[in-house]
C-alpha positions as CSV (number, residue, x, y, z in Angstrom):
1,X,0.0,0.0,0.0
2,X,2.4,2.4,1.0
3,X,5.0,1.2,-1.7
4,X,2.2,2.2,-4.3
5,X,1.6,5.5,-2.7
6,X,5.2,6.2,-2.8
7,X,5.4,4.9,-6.6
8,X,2.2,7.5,-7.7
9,X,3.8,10.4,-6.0
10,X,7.0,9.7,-7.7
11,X,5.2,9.8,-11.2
12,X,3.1,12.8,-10.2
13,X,6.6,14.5,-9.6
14,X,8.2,13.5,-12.6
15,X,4.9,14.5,-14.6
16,X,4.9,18.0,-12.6
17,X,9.4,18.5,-13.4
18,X,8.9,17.5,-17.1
19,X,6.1,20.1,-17.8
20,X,8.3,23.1,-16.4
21,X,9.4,25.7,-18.0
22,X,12.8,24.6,-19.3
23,X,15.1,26.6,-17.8
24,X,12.9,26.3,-14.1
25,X,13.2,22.5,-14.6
26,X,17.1,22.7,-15.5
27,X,17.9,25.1,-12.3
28,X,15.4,22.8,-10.1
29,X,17.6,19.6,-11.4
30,X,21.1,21.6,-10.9
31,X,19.9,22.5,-6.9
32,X,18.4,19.1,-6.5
33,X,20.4,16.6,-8.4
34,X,23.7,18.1,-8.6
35,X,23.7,20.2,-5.1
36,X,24.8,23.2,-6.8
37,X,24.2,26.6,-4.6
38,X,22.2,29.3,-5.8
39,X,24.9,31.5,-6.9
40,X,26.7,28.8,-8.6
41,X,23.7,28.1,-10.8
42,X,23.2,31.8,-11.5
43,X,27.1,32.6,-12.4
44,X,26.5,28.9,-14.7
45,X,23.5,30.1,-16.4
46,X,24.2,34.0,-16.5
47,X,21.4,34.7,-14.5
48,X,20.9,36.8,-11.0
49,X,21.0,35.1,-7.9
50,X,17.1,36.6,-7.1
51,X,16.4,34.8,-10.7
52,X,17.5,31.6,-9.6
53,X,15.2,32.0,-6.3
54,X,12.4,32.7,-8.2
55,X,12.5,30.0,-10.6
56,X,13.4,27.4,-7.2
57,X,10.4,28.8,-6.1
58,X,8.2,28.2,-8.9
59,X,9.3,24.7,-9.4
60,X,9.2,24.2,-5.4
61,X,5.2,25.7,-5.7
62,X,4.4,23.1,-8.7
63,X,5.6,20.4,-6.8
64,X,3.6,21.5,-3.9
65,X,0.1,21.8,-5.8
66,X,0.9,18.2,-7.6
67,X,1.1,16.5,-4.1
68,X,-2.4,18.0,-3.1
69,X,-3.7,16.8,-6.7
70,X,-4.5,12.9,-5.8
């Protein structure tokens, strides 16, 4: 029961990273997957460190709303 729980809230995570914007799904990936800081990802991409927080915080809110959508 609780394996299958775990396994849809995988998928609904996966669903909810793959339809982010690109460049919010590749910073989300860089903080999470690779453990980069926030100013390392904005001197990578070019981008302002406030940037990078808002696009962490967009992906962070879509990942929020797909857990509450069952």
């Amino acid at each position: 029961h609780h394996a299958l729980e775990a396994r849809d809230a995988l998928r609904r995570a996966e669903k909810t990273i793959a339809g982010l914007n690109p460049l919010t799904r590749e910073i989300f990936l860089l903080q999470r997957i690779d453990h980069m800081s926030y100013p390392e990802i904005a001197r990578l991409k070019g981008l302002s460190v406030k940037t990078v927080e808002s696009h962490m915080s967009k992906a962070l809110a879509a990942l929020r709303r797909s857990r509450g959508a069952r």
